[in-house]
N, C-alpha and C positions, 0 to 999 in steps of 0.2 A: 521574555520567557516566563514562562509559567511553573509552579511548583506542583508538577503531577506527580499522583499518585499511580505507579506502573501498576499495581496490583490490582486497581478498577479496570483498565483497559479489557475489553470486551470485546472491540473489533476492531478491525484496521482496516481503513479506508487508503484507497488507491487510487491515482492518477495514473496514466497508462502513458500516455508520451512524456518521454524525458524523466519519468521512474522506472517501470514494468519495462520503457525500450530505453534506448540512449536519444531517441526524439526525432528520428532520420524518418522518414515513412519515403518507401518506395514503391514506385508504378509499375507495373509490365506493362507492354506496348500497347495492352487491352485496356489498361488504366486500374486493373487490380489492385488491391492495397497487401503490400507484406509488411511483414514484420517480425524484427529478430527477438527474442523474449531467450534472458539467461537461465537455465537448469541450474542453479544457485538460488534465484530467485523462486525457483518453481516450487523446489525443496525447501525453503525457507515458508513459503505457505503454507505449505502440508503439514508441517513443523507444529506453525500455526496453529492448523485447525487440527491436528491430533492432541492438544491440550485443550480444548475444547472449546475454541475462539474461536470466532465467523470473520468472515473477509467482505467486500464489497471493493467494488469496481466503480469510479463515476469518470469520464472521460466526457470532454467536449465534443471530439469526433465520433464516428460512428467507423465500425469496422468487421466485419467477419473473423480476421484472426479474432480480436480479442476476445468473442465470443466464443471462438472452438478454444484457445489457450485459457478461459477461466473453465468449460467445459471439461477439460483436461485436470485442470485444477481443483475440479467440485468449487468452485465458485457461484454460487446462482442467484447474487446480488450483482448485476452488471449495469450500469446506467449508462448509457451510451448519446450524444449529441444535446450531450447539457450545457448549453450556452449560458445559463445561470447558474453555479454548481448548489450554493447554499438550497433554497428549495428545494431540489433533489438529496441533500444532505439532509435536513429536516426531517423528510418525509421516511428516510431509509431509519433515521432514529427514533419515530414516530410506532415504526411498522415492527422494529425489534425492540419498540419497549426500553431505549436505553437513555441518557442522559451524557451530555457533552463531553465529562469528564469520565465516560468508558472509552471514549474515542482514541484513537491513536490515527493521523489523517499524515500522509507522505506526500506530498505536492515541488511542485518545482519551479512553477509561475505564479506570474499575479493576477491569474485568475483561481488560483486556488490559497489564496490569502484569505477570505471570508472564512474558510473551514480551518485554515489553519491557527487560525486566530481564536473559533469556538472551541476545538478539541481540545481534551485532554491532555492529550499529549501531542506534540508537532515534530514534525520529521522532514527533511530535505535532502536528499540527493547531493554530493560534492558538485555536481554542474545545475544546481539548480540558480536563477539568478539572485541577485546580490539583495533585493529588497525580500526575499524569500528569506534566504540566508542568516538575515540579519535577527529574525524574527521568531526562528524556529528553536526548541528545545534544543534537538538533536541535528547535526550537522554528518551525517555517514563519507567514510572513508570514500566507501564507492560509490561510481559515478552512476547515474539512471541506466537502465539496461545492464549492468557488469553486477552482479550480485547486490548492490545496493537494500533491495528492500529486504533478502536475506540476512544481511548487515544489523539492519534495524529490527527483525524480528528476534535477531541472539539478543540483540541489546536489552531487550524487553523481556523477554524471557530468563538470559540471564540473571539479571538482578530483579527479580519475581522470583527464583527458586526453580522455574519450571524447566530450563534447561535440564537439569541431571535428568528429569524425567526420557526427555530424549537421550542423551549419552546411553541411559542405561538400555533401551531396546537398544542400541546400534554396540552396546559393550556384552550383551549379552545376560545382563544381568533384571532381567526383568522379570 
C-alpha cells in the first residue's frame, strides 16, 4: 500500500467488468452484449465530476452499453479492447497532463495490477481477487456492479473535504 495523497487525486480510472458490473456479461439469442450498471454508481460519478474531477473508462472488452452508459455519464475518456491496459493508461495521463500520483485507478483482476500498482491511489471492489485485494489501498464494502465505485468516491471525497460540498446542493444550502 502506498501513502497517497487524496487531495492530488484528479481522476479516477475505471474497470468496467467486475467494478462498473458485478462481471456477469449477458447474450441475447442474437449474441448482444447487456449489461447491468448500479444508479449508485452512476450518482457517485456525477458526484465525481461536479467537484470538478474527470473520470475514464479503460476495459479489456469492447461493448456498446459501456459506451451509451459513460455517454449517460458525460464520461468521454472510454478505452475499450485494451488487452494491454498500462499503455492505454499512459497515454490517457499523457493527454490530461496528469502524473501517477493524481490517479485514483478501481480494478478487480490481474490484469489491472500494472495500473494499480502506478496510481496514486488503488481501489478494489469486495469481489475483486485475492492477489488484487492484497495490494490495494482501499478494499470497498461493496461488491463490483452493487454501488462499489460510489463507495470509493465518498471515500475520497469524504476525507478531501469535498463531500459537504455535495451534502449542501442536496440539503439545500448552497
Amino acid at each position: 500500500m502506498k501513502n497517497a495523497n487524496l487531495e492530488k487525486i484528479e481522476l479516477l480510472l475505471l474497470d468496467v467488468d467486475g467494478v462498473l458490473t458485478d462481471g456477469k456479461v449477458i447474450l441475447d439469442a442474437d449474441g448482444r452484449e447487456m449489461k447491468v450498471f448500479h444508479v449508485l454508481d452512476g450518482a457517485g460519478i456525477k458526484y465525481w465530476r461536479r467537484v470538478g474531477k474527470e473520470v475514464a473508462i479503460i476495459s479489456g472488452r469492447q461493448s456498446q452499453a459501456v459506451l451509451h452508459r459513460a455517454d449517460e455519464l458525460g464520461i468521454s475518456i472510454v478505452k475499450q479492447s485494451a488487452k494491454e491496459k498500462l499503455p492505454v493508461y499512459q497515454s490517457i495521463l499523457s493527454d490530461l497532463n496528469l502524473t501517477d500520483e493524481q490517479v485514483a485507478v478501481m480494478g478487480d483482476d490481474l490484469t489491472d495490477l500494472p495500473l494499480l500498482r502506478r496510481c496514486g491511489f488503488s481501489i478494489a471492489p469486495a469481489n475483486a481477487v485475492e492477489e488484487v485485494r492484497k495490494m490495494v489501498d482501499l478494499i470497498t464494502n461493496a461488491t463490483g456492479g452493487n454501488g462499489a465505485v460510489r463507495e470509493a468516491v465518498e471515500y475520497i471525497l469524504k476525507n478531501t473535504g469535498l463531500w459537504k460540498s455535495i451534502l449542501m446542493r442536496y440539503n439545500g444550502t448552497e
